[in-house]
BAKEZA-775098 format. One record per residue: x, y, z of N, C-alpha, C, CB in turn. Coordinates in steps of 0.02 Angstrom, whole numbers. Each point is the difference from the previous one (the first is absolute). Glycine has a CB too. Example, Ala and Ser with C-alpha at 12.3 -4.5 7.8 and 13.67 -1.06 7.14 Angstrom:
REM BAKEZA-775098
NODE	660	-284	390	-45	59	0	45	60	0	-95	-59	62
NODE	77	112	-98	42	59	3	-39	55	37	59	-32	-108
***
This chain:
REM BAKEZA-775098
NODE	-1521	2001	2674	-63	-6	34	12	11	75	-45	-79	-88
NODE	-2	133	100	11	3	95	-50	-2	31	79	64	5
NODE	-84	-93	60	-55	-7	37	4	26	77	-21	-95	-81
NODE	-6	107	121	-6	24	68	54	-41	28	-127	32	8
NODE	136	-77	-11	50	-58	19	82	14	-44	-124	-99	16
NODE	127	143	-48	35	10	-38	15	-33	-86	23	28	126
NODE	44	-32	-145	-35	-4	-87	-6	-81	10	73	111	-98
NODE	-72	-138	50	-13	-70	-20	58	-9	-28	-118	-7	-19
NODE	140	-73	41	50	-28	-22	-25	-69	-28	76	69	80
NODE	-51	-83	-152	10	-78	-17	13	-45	20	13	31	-47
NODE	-12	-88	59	15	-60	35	96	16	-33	-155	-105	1
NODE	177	124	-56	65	-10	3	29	66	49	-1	-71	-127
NODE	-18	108	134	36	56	35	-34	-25	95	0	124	-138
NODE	-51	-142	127	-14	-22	75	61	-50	20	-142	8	-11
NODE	161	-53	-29	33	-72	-3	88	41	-3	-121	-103	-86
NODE	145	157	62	45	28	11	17	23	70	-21	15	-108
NODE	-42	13	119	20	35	96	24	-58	49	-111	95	3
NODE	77	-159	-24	5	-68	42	47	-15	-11	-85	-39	4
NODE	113	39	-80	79	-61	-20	-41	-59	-12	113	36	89
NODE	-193	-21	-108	-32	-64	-13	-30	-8	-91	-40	5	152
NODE	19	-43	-159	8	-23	-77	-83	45	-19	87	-159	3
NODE	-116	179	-62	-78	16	-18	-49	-47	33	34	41	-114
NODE	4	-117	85	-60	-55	13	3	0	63	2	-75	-92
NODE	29	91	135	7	-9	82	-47	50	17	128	-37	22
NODE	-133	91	-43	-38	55	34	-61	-22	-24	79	101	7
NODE	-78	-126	-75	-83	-22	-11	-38	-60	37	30	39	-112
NODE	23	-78	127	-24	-41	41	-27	45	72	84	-99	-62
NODE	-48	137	86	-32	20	67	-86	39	-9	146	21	47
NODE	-147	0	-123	-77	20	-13	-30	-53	16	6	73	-86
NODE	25	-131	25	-79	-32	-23	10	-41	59	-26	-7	-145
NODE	84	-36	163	-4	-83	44	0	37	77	91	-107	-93
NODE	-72	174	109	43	-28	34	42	-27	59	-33	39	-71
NODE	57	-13	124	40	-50	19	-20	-40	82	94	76	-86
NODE	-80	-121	93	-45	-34	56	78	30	86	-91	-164	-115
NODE	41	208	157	38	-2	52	10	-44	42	-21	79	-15
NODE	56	-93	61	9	-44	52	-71	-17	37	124	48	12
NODE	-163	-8	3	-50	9	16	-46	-47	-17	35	97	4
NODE	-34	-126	-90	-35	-24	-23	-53	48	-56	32	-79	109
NODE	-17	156	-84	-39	57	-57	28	-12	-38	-32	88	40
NODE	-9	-71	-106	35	28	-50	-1	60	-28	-5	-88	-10
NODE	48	118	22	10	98	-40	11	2	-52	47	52	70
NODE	-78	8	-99	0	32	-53	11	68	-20	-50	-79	5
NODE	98	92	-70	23	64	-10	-68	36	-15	125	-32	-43
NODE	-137	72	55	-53	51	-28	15	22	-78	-14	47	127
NODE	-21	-44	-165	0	25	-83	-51	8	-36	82	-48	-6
NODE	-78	82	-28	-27	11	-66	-10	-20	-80	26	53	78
NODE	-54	-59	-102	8	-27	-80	-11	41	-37	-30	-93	12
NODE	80	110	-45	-13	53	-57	13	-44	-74	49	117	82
NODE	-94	-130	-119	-11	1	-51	39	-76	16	-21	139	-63
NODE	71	-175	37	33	-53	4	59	-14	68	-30	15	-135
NODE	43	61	143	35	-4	66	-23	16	67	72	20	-72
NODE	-16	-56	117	-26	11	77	45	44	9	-45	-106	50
NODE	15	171	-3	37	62	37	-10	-24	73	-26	107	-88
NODE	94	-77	120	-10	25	93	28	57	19	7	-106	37
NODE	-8	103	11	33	55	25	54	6	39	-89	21	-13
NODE	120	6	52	62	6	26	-50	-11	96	101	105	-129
NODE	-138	-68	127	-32	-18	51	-59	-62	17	41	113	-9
NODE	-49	-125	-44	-13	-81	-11	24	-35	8	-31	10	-47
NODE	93	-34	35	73	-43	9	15	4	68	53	25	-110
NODE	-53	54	139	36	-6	86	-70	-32	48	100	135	-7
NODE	-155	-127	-6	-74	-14	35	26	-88	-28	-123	141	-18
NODE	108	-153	-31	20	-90	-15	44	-39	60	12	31	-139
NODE	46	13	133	76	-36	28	-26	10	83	122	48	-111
NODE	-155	9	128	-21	-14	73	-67	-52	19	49	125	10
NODE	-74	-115	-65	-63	-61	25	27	-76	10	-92	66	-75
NODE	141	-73	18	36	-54	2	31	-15	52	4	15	-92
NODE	71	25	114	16	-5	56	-48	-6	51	81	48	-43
NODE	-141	-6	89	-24	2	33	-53	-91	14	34	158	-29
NODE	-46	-167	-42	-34	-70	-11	74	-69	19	-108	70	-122
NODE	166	-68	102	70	-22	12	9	2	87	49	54	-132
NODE	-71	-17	187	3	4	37	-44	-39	50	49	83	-57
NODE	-112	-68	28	-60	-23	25	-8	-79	7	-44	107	-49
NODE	100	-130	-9	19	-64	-7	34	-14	48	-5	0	-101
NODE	53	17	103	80	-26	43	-29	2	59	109	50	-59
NODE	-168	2	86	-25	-13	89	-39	-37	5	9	89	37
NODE	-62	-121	-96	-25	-55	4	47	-69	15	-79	68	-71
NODE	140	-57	43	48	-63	-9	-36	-45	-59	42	-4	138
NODE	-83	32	-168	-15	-41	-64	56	-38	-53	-91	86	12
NODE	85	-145	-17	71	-23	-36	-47	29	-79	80	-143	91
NODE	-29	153	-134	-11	32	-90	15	-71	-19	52	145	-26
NODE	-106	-176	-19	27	-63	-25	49	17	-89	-130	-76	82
NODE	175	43	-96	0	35	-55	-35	-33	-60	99	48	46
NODE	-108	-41	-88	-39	-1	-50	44	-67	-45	-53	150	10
NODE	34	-213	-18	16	-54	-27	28	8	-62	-74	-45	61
NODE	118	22	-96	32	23	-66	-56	-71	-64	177	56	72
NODE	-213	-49	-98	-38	-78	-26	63	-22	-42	-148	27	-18
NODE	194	-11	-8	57	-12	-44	32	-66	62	25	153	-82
NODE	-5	-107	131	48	-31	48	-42	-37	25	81	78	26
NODE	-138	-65	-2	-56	-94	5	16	-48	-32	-97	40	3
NODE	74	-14	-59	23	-76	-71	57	-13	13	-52	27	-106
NODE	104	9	101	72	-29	4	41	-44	64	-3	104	-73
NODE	-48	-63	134	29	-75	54	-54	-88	-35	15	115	161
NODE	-83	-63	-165	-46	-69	-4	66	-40	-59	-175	57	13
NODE	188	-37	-51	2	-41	-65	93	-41	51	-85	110	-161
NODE	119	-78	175	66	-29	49	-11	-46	45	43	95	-3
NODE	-104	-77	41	-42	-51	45	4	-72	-30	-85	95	35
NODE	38	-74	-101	-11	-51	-32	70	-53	-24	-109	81	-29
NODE	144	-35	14	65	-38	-31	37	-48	47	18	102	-71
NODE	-24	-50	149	44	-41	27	-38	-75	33	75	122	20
NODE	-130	-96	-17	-53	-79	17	4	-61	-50	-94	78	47
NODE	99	-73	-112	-7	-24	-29	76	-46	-22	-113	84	-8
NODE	187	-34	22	59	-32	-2	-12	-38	102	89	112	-127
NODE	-135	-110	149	31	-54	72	32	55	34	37	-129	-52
NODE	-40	204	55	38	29	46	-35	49	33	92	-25	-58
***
């Protein structure tokens, strides 16, 4: 399949050019990724039938919006909070708990 943008690539052959995994590239469709900035960018795509296509010039337009949004951050001096693990919540809460409860 080719388009003005050139042909279409799969999330696994997109995810090859990166050294990044399918689900990684799909994540940058559907979620994806939050810049420093506080934006969040997104790969450009398509749906064909069950699958998502991009392009090769889709991917380089992505990685600069990103960067350019990554930037926009760092001159704000915006601190990136990171994103709380709820696993690792429970697990201090529940240590918390333990050690209150032994007197320490």
């Amino acid at each position: 399949m080719t388009t003005q943008s050139g042909p279409y690539l799969s999330m696994e052959a997109a995810g090859q050019v990166y050294n990044q995994t399918d689900y990684a590239v799909w994540c940058w469709c559907r979620k994806g990724i939050k810049a420093r900035s506080g934006q969040r960018v997104f790969l450009k795509h398509i749906r064909s039938g069950r699958r998502l296509l991009t392009t090769q010039a889709w991917l380089d337009e992505f990685h600069a919006d990103l960067t350019r949004e990554d930037h926009a951050g760092l001159a704000t001096g915006a601190p990136v909070e990171p994103k709380p693990n709820p696993q690792r919540v429970g697990d201090v809460a529940a240590a918390q708990a333990e050690l209150a409860a032994a007197g320490i």
